[in-house]
N, C-alpha and C positions, 0 to 999 in steps of 0.2 A: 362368676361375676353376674348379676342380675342384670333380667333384659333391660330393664331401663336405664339401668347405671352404663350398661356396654354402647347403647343406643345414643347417648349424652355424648359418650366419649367418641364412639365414630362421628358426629355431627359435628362435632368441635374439631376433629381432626378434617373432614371433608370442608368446612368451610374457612380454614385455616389453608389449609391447600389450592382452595380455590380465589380465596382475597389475593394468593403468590400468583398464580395463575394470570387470574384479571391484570393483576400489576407487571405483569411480563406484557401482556398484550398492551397495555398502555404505553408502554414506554416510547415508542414514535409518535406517541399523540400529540405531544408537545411538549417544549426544553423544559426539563425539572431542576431544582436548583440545590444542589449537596456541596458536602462538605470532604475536600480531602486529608487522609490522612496519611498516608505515606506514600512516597517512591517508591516503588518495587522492581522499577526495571528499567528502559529507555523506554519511553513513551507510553510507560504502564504506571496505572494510580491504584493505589485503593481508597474510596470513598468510607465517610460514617455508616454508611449501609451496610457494608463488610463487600460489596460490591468491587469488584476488578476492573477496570476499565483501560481500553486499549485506544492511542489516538490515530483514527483511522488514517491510510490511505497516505502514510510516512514512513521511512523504515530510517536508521542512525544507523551508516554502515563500517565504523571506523571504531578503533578503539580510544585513541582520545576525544575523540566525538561523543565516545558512550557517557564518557563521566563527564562532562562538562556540560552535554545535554543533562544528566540526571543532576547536577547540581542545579542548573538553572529552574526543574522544574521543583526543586526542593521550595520554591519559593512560594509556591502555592500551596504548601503544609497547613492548614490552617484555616485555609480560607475556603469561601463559599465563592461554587464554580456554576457556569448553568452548561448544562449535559444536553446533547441530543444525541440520544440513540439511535443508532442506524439498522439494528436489526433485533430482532426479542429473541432471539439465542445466542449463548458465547458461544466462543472458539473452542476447541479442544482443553483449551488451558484455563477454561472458563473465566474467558476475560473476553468484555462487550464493546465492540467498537465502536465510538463514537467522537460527535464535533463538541470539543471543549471551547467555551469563552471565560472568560475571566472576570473578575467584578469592573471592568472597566467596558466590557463588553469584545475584546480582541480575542479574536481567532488566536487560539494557544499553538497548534500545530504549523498554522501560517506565520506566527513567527520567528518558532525553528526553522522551518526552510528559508525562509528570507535572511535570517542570521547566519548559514550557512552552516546550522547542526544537523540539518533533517534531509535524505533526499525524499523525490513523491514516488511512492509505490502503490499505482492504482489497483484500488479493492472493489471500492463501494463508489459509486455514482458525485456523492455530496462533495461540494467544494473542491472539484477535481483541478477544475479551470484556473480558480484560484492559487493554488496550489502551482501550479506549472507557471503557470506567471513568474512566482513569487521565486519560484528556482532559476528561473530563468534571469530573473534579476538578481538573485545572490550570485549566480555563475558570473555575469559583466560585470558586476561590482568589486567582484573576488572577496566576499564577506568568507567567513570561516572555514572550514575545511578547502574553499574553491581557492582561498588565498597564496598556500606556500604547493600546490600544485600535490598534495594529498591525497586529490581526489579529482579526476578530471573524466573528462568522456573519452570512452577510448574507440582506437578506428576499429571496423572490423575486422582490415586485417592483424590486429594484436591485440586480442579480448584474451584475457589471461582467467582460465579457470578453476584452477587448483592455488588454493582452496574456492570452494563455493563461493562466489560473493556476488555482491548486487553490483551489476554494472549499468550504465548510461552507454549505448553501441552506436555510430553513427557510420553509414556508410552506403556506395551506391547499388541496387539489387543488382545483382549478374545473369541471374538464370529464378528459376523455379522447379520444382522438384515436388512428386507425391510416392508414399509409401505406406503402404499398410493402410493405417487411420489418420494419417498426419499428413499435411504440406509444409513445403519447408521455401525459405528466403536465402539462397545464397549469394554470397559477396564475390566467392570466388571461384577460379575455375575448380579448383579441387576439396569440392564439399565432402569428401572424407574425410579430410583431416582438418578446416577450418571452419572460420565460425558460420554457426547455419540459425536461422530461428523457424520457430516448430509451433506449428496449429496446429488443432486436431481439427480432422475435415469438418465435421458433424459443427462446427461452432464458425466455420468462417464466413458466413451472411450477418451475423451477429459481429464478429473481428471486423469485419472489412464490407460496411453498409454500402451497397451502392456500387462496390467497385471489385476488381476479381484480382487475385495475386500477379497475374500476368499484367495487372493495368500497372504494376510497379516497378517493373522491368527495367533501368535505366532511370530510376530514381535514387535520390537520397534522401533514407528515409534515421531516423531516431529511435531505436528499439531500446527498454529498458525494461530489466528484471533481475533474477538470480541467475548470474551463468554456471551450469553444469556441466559434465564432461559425458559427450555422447558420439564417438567420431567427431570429434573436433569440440571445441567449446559452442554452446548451443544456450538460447534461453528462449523458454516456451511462451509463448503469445496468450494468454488468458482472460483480459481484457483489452475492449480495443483503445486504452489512453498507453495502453503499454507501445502502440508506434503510432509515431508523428511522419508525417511525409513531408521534406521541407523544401522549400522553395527552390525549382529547378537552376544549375548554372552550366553551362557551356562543358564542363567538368564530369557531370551527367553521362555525357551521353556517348 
């Protein structure tokens, strides 16, 4: 191939690579406005871009929840959505998480959870607040899955872990516990065999700003995530909207 013709061609290829580049780094610069074109999953689009997109910081943890969520967002087949990216890399699955609004301007993930399709599984920072509100009023409402008792918060002492699944934990701390790299939240007296929840050290000034796992002693606190089975049923602490501490009662203590 002659040099100049080879030269053409790598320049066209490096400026082609780098206009994708640029437009990666753009994408939290501010909401872009695309177009979807199909459902591909519970709370997964694909845009006219050929783009993947994930809506952040909600997981659909039920089986008829799955499809009725995916029906509901069939409705936006078609239309032009406005996107905020929350980070310039996908997921493993190469799908980009982000805040979806609708041509009416509403928050699409806020109103799965408020309908009672979506629980909130904090990720990312954006609209967290909202989002927990928004559950929190589907739960006193009893809108969708919170209605025929489907799906409820379970105590500590009966977080059922097989299979994996995404639970809502509520119960009061017992004790505190360190191992290895991890601290742990126990309910009960026998954290071998029941439910425990799991820091890793190196992250809990970050988990728990301001206050230290012993300040939780004699509280009831709100843990949610995927519970595992690890001596007893267990879900790991990763971010700190994953526990609420709630309002002390006589019951506590």
């Amino acid at each position: 191939m002659p040099a100049a013709r080879f030269e053409r061609r790598f320049l066209a290829h490096f400026l082609l690579g780098l206009a994708f580049l640029l437009g990666l780094s753009d994408l939290r610069a501010e909401p872009v406005i695309n177009r979807v074109i199909a459902v591909e999953g519970p709370g997964e689009l694909r845009l006219a871009d050929e783009r993947a997109v994930l809506l952040a910081n909600i997981v659909i943890p039920l089986e008829p929840a799955r499809a009725e969520t995916e029906a509901w967002l069939e409705r936006l087949v078609g239309e032009a959505v406005e996107i905020d990216y929350l980070t310039t890399e996908p997921d493993r699955w190469e799908r980009f998480p982000v805040v979806l609004h609708d041509g009416a301007g509403a928050d699409i993930a806020l109103q799965l959870v408020e309908a009672g399709l979506a629980l909130v599984e904090p990720n990312v920072a954006d609209n967290l607040k909202a989002l927990l509100a928004a559950e929190e009023w589907a739960r006193t409402s009893r809108s969708g899955f919170w209605s025929d008792g489907s799906y409820a918060i379970q105590p500590a002492t009966m977080v059922a872990s097989d299979p994996p699944t995404y639970a809502i934990v509520e119960g009061v701390v017992r004790s505190v516990g360190e191992g290895g790299y991890h601290a742990y939240l126990n309910f009960t007296d026998n954290w071998r065999t029941d439910f425990s929840a799991r820091f890793v050290g190196s992250n809990l000034e970050d988990l728990l700003p301001g206050r230290s796992l012993q300040d939780l002693v004699g509280h009831t606190v709100r843990i949610r995530g995927w519970a595992f089975e690890a001596n007893g049923p267990m879900i790991e602490i990763e971010n700190a909207s994953q526990l609420e501490v709630l309002p002390s009662t006589d019951a506590d203590h």
